[in-house]
N, C-alpha and C positions, 0 to 999 in steps of 0.2 A: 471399651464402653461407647456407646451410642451418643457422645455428646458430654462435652469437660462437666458437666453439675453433676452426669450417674459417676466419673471415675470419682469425687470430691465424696461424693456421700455414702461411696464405698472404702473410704480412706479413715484412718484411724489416726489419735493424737502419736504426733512424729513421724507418718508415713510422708511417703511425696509422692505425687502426682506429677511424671513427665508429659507433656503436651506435646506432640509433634509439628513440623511445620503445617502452615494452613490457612484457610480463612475461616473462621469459625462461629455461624450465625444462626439465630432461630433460636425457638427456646430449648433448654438447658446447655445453653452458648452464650446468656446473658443474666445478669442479677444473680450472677454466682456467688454463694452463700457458704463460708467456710462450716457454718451452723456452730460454733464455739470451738473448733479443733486448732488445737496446736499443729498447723499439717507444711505442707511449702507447696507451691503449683508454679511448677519451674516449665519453661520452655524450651526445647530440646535445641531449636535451629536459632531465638532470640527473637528482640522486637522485631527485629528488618524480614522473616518469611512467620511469624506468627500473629494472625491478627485475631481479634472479638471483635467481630461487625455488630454493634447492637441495631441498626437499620434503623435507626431511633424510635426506637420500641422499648427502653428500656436501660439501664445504668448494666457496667460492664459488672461491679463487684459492691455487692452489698453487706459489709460486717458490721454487727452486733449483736451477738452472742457471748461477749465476754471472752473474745480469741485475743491471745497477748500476741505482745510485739514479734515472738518470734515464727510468730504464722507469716509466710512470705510468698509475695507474688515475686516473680522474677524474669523479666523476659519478651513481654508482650506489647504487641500493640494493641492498646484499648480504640475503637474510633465510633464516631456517630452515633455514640451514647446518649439519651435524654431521657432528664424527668427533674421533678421540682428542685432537687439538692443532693448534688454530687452526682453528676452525668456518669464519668468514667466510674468513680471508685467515693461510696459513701461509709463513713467510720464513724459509728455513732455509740450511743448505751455503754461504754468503759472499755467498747474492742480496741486492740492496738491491731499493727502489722508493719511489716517492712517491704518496702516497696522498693524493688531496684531493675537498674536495665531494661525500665518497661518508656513505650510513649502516651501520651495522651492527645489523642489529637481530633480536630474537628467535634468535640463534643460541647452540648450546651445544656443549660441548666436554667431555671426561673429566678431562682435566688442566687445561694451560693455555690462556687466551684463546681465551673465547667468539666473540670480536668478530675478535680480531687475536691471531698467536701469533711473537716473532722467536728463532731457535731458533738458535746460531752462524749469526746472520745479519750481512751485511756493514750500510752505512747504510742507512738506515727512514726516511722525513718522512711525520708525516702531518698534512695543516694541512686543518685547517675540516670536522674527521670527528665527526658523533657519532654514539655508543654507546650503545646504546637496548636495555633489556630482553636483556641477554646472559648466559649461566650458563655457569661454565665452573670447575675446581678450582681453580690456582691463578692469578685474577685472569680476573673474570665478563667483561670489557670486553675487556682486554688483557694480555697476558703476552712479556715481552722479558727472554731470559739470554743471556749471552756475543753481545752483540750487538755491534759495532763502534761503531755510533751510533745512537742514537734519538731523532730531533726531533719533539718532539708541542706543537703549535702552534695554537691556537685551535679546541679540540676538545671536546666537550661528553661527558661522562659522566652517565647517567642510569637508575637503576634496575636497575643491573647485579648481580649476586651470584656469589661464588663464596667455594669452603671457605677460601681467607687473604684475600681483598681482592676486593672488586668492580667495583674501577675499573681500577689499572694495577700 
């Protein structure tokens, strides 16, 4: 596929999406949109040779269509993400997902969550994520309100800032 959003919207509930190593920018490289699929977008080579350059033009992964928890990103680094709430990765409208082995780094936000933003989101996991150099208002790393669940699981915080809290 010409870009990670044509292999997503060629993918059906349960299929997976392997990503190969890269840096992966421009549009349909950014505001990846599961569109409600139960699917996984795993990374073949992991966060350290896979990256989403959003050139700050725009949020790495935007869900709310009602995707539950077990839709999973895995693997990526998200960086230079921007827009009003949730730079890297926004979860809003009752989407869940599970976020693991990815980084978020270098992204900013206006409000909430540089890194990660859960906005009336349904369940959230995010295990073995760190948050590296992220700016965002309220919570530079991460920001989660009226969120169903939120499991944050062996995740590392690191030089994050924002105007109430820099971590979570």
């Amino acid at each position: 596929y010409p870009n990670i959003q044509a292999g997503i919207n060629a993918a059906a509930d349960g299929d997976t999406v392997l990503v190969g190593p890269g840096v992966y920018s421009g549009a349909g490289n950014r505001d990846l949109d599961f569109g409600g699929r139960s699917m996984s977008l795993i990374s073949s080579g992991g966060a350290e040779s896979t990256f989403i350059d959003c050139s700050d033009a725009g949020r790495g992964f935007y869900l709310h269509s009602g995707e539950p928890t077990e839709a999973l990103i895995q693997g990526f680094t998200v960086e230079h993400a921007s827009s009003p709430q949730g730079g890297g990765l926004r979860v809003e409208d009752g989407a869940g997902v599970t976020v693991r082995w990815c980084v978020f780094r270098d992204n900013t936000t206006t409000y909430g969550g540089g890194g990660v933003s859960c906005w009336y989101a349904g369940d959230v996991v995010l295990e073995d994520v760190t948050f590296f150099h992220n700016r965002g208002g309220s919570g530079g790393a991460a920001y989660a309100l009226h969120t169903d669940f939120l499991t944050v699981d062996r995740c590392q915080f690191v030089d994050n800032r924002g105007t109430y809290t820099g971590g979570l």
